[in-house]
Every structure is written in structure tokens, then in C-alpha cells.
C-alpha positions in Angstrom: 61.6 56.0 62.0 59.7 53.9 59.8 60.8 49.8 60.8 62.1 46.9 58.1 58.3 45.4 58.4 56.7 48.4 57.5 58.8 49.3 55.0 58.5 45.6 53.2 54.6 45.7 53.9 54.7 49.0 52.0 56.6 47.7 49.3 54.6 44.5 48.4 51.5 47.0 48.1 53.5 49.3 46.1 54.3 46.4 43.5 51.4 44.0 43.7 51.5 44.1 40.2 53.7 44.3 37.0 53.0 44.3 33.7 54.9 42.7 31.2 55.4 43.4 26.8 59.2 43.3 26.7 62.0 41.1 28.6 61.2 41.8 32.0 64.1 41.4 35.0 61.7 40.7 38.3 62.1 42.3 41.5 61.6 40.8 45.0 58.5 42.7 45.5 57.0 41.8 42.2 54.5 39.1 43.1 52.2 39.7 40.1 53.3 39.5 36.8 50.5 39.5 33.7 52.2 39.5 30.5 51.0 40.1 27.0 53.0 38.8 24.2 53.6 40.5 20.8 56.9 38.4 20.1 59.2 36.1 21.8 60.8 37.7 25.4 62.5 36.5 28.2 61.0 37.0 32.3 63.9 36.2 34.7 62.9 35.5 38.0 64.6 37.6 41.1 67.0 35.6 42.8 65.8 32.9 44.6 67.5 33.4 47.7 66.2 36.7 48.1 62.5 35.5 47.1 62.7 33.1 50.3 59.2 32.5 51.0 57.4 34.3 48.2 54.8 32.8 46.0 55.5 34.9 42.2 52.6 34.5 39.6 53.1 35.0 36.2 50.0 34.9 33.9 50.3 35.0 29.7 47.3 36.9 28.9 47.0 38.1 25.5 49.8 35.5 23.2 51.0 36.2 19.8 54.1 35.4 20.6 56.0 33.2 23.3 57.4 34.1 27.0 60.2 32.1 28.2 60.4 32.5 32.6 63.9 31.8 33.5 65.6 32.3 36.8 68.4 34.6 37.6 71.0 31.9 37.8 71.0 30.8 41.4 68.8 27.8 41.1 70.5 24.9 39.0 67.3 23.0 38.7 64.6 25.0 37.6 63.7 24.5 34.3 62.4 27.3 31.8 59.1 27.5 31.4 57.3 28.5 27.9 54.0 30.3 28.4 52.4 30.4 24.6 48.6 30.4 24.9 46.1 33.0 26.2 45.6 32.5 30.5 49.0 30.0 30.1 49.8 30.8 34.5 53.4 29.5 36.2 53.6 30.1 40.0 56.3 29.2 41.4 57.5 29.0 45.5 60.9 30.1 46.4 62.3 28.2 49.8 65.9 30.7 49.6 68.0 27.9 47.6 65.6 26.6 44.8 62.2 27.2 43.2 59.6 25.1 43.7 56.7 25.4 40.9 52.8 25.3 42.6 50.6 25.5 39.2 52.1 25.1 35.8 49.5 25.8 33.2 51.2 26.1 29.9 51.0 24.5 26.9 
């Protein structure tokens, strides 16, 4: 029987990476997000309690458009964040209750 820790190790390999070109809902295991934007969408953030003590990086890499990150409700003091140029990066640190934002690169 396969345990919890090598089931989650299996699953943060599995989704290392996600791209994004439309409104994008997060999941836990989705540490890695690179974006291109062709219009205005939304990227909501998993829930922060279940992201305790995951580091999430989302990285605008081709912009014509804007990406708003949002969370998914359960932080009242995040703030969204606009990414609007090429390489615009947010990383953001969850602690279980609210998120905490490492690098904020966005114009």
C-alpha cells in the first residue's frame, strides 16, 4: 500500500508545472504556474489552508493582455495582484490561514 508521503511526493512531481491561457482555478499540487496572456483572466489561488507551507509561483510570460491572481476566499487580506508585462512573477507563501507574498514583480 502506497503511504500519504509517497503519494503527495508523487503528486508534486506529477504537477510541477501548469500552464495557464484562460481563467485558471489552482490546485494544491500546482506549484508552478507560467501564464501567457491573450486577454484579461482570472488565476485563483487554492485555498490557503490547504497550501499550508507551499511556496506557489506564478510567472506572466508572454502579455497582451492582463492576469488578475486572486485567492479562493479564505484569506481576507490578500490583495489581487495584476501581472501585465512580459516575466511580471508573484510568489506567494501560504502559513494555513493567510498568504504571505515572497517576490512581487509586477508592474
Amino acid at each position: 500500500m502506497e503511504s500519504r508521503i509517497d503519494k503527495e511526493q508523487r503528486e508534486i512531481v506529477r504537477a510541477t508545472e501548469q500552464r495557464a491561457t484562460t481563467t485558471l482555478t489552482m490546485d494544491v499540487w500546482d506549484l508552478v504556474v507560467k501564464a501567457i496572456s491573450t486577454g484579461a483572466y482570472t488565476i485563483t489561488l487554492p485555498s490557503v489552508e490547504k497550501a499550508r507551507g507551499k511556496i506557489y509561483s506564478i510567472t506572466l510570460e508572454t502579455a497582451s493582455g492582463t492576469v488578475t491572481i486572486t485567492d479562493a476566499g479564505d484569506d481576507t487580506i490578500f490583495s489581487d495582484v495584476e501581472l501585465t508585462a512580459d516575466d511580471d512573477v508573484l510568489v506567494v507563501y501560504s502559513n494555513g490561514t493567510r498568504w504571505f507574498p515572497l517576490l512581487d514583480v509586477s508592474t
